[in-house]
N, C-alpha and C positions, 0 to 999 in steps of 0.2 A: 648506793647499795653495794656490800662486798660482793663477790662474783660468788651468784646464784647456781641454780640448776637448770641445765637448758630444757626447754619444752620443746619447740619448736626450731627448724629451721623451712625458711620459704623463700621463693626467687627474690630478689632485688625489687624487680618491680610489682610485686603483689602488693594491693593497699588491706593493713594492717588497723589501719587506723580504726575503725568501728570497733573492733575484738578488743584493740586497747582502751580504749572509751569504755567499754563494759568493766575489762577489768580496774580501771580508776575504778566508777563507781560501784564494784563491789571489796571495793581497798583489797586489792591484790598486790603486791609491791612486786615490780617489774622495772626489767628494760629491758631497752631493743639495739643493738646495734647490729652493724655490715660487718663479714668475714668473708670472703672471698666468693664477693658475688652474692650471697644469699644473707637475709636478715634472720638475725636468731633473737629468737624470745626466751627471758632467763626468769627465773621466779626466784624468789627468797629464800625458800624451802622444801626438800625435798617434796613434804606431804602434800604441798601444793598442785605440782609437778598435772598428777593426775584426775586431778580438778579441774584444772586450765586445759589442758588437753582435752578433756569431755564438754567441756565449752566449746573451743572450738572447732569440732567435728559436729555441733548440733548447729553453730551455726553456718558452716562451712554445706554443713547438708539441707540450708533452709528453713530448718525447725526452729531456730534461733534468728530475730531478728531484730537490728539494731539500727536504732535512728539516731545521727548525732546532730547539735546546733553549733554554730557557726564558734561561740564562744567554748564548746566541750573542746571543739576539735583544735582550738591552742592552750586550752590549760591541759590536754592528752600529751600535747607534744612535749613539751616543756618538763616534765617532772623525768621521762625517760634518756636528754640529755644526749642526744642520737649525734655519733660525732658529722654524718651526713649533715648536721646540721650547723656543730659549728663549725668545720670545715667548707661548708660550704661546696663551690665549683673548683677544686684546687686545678685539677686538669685544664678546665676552659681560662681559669685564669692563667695557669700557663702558656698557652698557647696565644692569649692575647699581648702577655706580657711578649714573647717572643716574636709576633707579628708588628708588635710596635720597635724591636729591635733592626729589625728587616728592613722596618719606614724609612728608621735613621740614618742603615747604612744606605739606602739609596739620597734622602734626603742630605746628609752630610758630606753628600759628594765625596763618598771613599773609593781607595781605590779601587780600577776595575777588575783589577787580577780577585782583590777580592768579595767583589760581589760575581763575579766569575764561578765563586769557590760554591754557589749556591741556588745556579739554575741548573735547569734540567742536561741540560749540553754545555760545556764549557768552549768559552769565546774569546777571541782575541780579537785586536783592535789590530785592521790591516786597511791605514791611510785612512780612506772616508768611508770604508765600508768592514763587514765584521765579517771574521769566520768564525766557526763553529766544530768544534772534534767531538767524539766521540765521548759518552758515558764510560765505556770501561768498568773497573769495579768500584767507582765509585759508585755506591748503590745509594747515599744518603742522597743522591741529588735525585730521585723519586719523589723527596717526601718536601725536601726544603725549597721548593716553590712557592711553596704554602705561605711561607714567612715574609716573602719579598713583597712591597706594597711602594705605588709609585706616587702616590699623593695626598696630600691630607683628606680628602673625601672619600678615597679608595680605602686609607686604616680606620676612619671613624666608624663609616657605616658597614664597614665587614666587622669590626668588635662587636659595634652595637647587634646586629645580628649575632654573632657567637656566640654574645652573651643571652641572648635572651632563647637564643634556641640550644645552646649548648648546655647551660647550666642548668636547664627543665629537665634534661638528658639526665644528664650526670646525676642529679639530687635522687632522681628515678632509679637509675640502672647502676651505678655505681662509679665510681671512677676508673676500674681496670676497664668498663664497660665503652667508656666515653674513650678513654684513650686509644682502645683498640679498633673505636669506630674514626679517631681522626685519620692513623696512618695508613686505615681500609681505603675511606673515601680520599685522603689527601693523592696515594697513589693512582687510583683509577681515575681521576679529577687529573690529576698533571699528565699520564702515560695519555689520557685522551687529545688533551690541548695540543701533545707533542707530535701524536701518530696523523690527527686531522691538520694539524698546523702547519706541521711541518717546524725546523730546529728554529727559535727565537728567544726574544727572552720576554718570555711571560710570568705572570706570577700574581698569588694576593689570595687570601681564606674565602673568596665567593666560590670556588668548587666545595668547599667543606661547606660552607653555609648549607649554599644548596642540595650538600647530601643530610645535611642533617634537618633540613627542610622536607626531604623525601621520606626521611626515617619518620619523625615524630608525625607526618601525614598518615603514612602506610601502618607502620606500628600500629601508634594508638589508635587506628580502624578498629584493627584487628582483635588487638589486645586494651578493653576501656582501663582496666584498672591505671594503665599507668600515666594518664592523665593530661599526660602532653601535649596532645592533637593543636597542630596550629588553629587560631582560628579563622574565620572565611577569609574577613578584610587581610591580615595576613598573606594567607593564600591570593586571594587574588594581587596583590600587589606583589608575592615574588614573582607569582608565573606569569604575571602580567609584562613585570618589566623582563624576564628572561624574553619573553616572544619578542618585546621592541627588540632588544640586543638581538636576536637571532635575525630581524628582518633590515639590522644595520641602521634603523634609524637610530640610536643611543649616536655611530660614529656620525653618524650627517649633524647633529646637535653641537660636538664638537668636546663628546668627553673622552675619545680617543681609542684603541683597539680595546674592543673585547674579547674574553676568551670566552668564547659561546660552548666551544668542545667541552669546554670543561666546567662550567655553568651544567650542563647537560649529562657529564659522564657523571658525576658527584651527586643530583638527582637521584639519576637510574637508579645509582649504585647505592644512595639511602635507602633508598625504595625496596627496594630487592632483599638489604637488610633488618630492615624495618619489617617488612611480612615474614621474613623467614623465622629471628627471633620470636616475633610476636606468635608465630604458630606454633615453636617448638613449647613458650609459656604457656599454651594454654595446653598443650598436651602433656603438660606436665603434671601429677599429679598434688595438691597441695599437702603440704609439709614431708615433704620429700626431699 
């Protein structure tokens, strides 16, 4: 479709989907894509325009009600072309590509000056034991803990997490949305592991996991439309193994320090923004 006339604009995460199910079946030619944070809905034609808008203000008021089947709701998506879709998680995919960069350079045994260049404190090698200086302005070393990962079970299962909790995120809220919430949670996730820990080199995306474990919990409480809510088996199984690591049995088994401060500050700090979000969407009013 050439560029239409806009009807609508609504947050990121509002679900659209039923309104565009109606208008498929009453042959309305439409699409929907993202612009900065909010979806907009475009019609073909002007005379449209105020059609579609009295649509959905009858069903946005209730008076209008729409049931879709499991098959509407993929021939709905498909004809609108939503680049959320073909693009997919670009953000999460970055972030994993770049965690797997982090693997290597620990795994390839590079130098240490430069993996130096990407913990929270920069270290030096003095004889059999390590010092540690000062951040300084380097402020990137906040965020790039995030990417350091010391062993292959440590990169597998923190993508595999990313991915499935990051990219529900993202497809939802958008991708300025998802990026903003990694270097939220990645900083409050590392500045915790550092301030409880004390200066070492720690490192690896389970504080981000973890915050985006707390977001998609808290959020979609709050806010159902956007759909993400872990489910229970999920839930029990992060917070399950966050309490072993926090009671030390994970190191008695023999899989080596955890960062529990920061398993725990990445949580919170989901949490925290996951409800706040979630309550400013719903105080929002729709197509605003």
């Amino acid at each position: 479709m050439a560029r239409g006339h806009v009807v609508l604009r609504v947050p990121a995460g509002d679900d659209l989907l039923p309104f565009l199910v109606l208008l498929q079946h009453r042959r309305v030619p439409h699409r929907v894509y993202e612009s900065g944070g909010e979806q907009v809905l475009e019609v073909a034609e002007a005379a449209q325009a105020d059609r579609v808008m009295a649509l959905y203000r009858a069903w946005r008021a209730g008076e209008l009600r729409i049931e879709i089947a499991p098959r509407e709701q993929a021939s709905a998506l498909a004809p609108n072309d939503s680049p959320r879709s073909r693009l997919s998680a670009p953000v999460t995919v970055v972030l994993m590509a770049l965690s797997v960069a982090g693997f290597l350079l620990v795994y390839l045994r590079a130098p240490m000056s430069w993996l130096s260049l990407f913990t929270f404190a920069p270290f030096t090698l003095q004889g059999e034991s390590i010092g540690f200086g000062r951040m300084g302005a380097e402020y990137w070393r906040l965020i790039t803990p995030a990417f350091l990962h010391f062993g292959w079970l440590h990169i597998v299962f923190n993508s595999l997490w990313l991915w499935e909790l990051g990219s529900k995120v993202e497809r939802t809220l958008g991708s300025v949305h998802m990026a903003g919430l990694f270097f939220t949670i990645a900083l409050v996730s590392n500045a915790c592991q550092y301030l409880f820990g004390g200066p070492s080199i720690f490192g690896g995306m389970s504080g981000v996991v973890y915050g985006l474990l707390g977001f998609s919990f808290a959020g979609a409480r709050l806010q159902p439309r956007w759909g993400f809510e872990p489910s229970r088996p999920i839930m029990l199984l992060m917070v399950g193994w966050l309490v072993l690591c926090m009671v030390g049995l994970v190191e008695v088994l023999g899989f080596g320090a955890i960062a529990n401060a920061a398993h725990l500050g990445g949580l919170l700090a989901g949490a925290a923004l996951g409800a706040g979000m979630a309550l400013l969407s719903r105080a929002r009013p729709p197509g605003s």
